[in-house]
C-alpha positions as CSV (number, residue, x, y, z in Angstrom):
1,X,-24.3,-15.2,-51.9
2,X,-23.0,-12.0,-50.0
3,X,-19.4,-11.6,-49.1
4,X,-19.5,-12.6,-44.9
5,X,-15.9,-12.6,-43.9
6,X,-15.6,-14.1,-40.5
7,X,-13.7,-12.4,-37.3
8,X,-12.6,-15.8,-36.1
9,X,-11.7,-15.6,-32.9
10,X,-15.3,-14.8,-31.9
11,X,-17.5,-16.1,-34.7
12,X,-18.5,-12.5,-36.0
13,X,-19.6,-12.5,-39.4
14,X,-19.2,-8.5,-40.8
15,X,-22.6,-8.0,-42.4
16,X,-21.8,-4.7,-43.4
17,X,-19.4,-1.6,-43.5
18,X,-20.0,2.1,-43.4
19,X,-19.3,3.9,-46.0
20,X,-19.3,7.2,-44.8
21,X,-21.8,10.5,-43.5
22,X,-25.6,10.9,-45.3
23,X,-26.3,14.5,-44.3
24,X,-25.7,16.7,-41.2
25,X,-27.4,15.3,-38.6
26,X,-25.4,12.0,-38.3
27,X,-26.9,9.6,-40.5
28,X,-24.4,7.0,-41.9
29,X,-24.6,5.4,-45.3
30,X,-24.1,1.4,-44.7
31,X,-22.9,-1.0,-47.7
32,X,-24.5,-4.4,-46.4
33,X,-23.2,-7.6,-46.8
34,X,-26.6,-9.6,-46.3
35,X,-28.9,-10.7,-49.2
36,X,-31.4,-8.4,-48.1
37,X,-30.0,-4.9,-47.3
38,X,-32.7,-3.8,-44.6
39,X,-31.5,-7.4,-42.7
40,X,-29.1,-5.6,-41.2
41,X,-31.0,-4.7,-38.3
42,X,-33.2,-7.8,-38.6
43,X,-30.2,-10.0,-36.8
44,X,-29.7,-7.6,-33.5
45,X,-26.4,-7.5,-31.9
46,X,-24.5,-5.4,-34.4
47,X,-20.9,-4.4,-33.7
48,X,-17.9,-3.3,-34.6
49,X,-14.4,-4.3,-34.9
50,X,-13.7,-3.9,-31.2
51,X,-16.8,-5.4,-30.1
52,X,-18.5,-2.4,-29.1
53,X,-22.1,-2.6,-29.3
54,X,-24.1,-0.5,-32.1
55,X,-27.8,0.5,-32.4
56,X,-29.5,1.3,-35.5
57,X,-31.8,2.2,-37.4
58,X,-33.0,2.4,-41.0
59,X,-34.5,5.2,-42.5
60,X,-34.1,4.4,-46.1
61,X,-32.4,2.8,-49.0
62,X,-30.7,4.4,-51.9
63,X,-29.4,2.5,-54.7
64,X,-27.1,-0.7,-53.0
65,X,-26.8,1.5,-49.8
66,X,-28.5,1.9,-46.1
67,X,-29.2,5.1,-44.5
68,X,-29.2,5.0,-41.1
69,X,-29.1,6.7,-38.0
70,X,-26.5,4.9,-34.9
71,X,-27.1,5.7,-31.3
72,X,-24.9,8.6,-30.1
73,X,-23.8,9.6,-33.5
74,X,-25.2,13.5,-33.6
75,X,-23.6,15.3,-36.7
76,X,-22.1,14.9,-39.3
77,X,-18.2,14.6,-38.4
78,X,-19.5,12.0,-35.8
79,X,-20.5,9.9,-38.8
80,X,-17.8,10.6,-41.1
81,X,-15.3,9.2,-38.4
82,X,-17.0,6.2,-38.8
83,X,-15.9,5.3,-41.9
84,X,-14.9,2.1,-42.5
85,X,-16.4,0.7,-39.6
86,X,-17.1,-2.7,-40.3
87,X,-20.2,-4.6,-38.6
88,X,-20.4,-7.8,-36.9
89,X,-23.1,-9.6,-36.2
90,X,-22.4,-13.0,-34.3
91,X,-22.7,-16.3,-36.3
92,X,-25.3,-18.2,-34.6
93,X,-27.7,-15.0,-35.0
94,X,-27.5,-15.8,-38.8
95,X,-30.6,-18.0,-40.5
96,X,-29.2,-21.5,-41.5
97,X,-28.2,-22.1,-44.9
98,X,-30.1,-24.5,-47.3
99,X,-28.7,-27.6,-49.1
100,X,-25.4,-26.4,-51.3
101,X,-25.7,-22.9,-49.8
102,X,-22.8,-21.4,-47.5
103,X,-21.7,-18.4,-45.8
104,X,-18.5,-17.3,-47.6
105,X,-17.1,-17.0,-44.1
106,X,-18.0,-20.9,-43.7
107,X,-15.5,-21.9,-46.2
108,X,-12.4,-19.6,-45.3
109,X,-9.7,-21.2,-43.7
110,X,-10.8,-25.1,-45.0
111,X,-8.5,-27.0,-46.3
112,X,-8.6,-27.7,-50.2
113,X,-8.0,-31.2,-52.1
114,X,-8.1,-32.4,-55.3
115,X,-10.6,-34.8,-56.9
116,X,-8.0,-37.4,-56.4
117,X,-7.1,-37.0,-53.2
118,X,-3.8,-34.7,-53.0
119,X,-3.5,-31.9,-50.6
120,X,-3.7,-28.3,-52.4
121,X,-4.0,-25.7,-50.2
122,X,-6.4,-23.4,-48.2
123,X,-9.5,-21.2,-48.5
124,X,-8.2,-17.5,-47.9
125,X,-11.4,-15.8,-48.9
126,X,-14.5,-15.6,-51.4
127,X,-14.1,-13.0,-54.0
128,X,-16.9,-12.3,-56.3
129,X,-15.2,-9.8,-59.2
130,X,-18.6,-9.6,-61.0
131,X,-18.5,-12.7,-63.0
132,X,-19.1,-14.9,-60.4
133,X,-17.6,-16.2,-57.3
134,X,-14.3,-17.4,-57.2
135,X,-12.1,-19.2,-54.1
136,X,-8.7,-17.6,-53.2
137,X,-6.6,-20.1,-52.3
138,X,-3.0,-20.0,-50.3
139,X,-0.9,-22.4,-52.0
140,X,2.5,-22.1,-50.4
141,X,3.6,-19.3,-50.2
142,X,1.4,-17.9,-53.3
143,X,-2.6,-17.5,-54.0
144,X,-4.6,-19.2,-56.9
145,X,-7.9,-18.2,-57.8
146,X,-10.6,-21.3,-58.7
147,X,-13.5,-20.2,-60.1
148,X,-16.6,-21.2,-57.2
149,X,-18.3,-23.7,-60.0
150,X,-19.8,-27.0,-59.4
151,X,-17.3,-28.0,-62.2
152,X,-14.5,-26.4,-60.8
153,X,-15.7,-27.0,-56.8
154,X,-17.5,-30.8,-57.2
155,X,-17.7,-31.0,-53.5
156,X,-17.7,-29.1,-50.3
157,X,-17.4,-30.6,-47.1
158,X,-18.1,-28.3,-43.9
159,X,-18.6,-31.1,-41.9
160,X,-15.4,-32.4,-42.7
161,X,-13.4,-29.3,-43.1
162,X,-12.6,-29.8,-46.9
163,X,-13.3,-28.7,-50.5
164,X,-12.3,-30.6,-53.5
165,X,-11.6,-29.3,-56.1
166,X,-11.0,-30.0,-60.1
167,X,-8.8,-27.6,-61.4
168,X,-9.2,-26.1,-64.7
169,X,-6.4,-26.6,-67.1
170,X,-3.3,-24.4,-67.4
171,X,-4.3,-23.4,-63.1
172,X,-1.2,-22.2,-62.1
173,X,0.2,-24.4,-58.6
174,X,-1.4,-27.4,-60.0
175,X,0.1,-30.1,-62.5
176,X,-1.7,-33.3,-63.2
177,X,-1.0,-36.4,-62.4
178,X,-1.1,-37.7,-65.9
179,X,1.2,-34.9,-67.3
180,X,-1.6,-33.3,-69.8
């Protein structure tokens, strides 16, 4: 699942970030965000982190990365400022997701339960470290991270705002019930 987070005050979902100049004449290499990397033109309506609407289009694709070329970018210190830029594509523009799939930005900011019921926390964000995805979650004042597993995660609930979850032993934030 890629890593969507969510500009929620308009639905945005960042699909992909620029990650600096390809060349002299403007071209822009892209790290995508979307399962497959030449969808990022695919959803149309790409911006940026002000809103401001950006054309593009792909020439090629080296290793993980996009080149592409962005309307009015001409050289290569044009491209190079854009570095950083985040893209946006709006929510509803993206396909909908299957049975048990989600959008990472999908389950930031629900709230988080235990299997019995208690109150725990909130979704902060969907990390993926390399060994799998893994939920941050604000406890308090303080994160916890719970590995995204079916054992760890039994259920998720978009409908209802809510993800419960079975904490592994020793999860720091979390003693239960039972005192084990």
């Amino acid at each position: 699942m890629a890593d969507r987070s969510e500009d929620t005050a308009t639905h945005r979902i960042c699909v992909g970030a620029i990650a600096g100049a390809h060349g002299v004449r403007g071209a822009v290499r892209i790290k995508t965000f979307t399962e497959e990397p030449r969808g990022l033109a695919a959803y149309g309506g790409l911006t940026d982190e002000r809103g401001n609407s950006i054309d593009i289009a792909i020439k090629e694709l080296r290793g993980d990365l996009v080149i592409a070329v962005l309307s009015g970018v001409k050289d290569r210190e044009a491209a190079q400022a854009l570095k950083g830029t985040r893209l946006y594509v709006p929510r509803s523009a993206l396909p909908e997701t299957g049975t048990e799939e989600f959008y990472h930005a999908d389950l930031v900011g629900l709230a988080v339960e235990t299997v019995n019921g208690s109150a725990f926390g909130t979704v902060q964000a969907v990390h993926d470290f390399g060994a799998g995805d893994v939920l941050e979650i604000a406890v308090g004042h303080r994160t916890v991270m719970v590995p995204f597993t079916r054992d760890a995660v039994p259920e998720i609930d978009i409908g209802a705002q809510r993800v419960v979850i079975d904490p592994p032993p020793g999860l720091p934030g979390f003693e239960p019930e039972d005192g084990t």
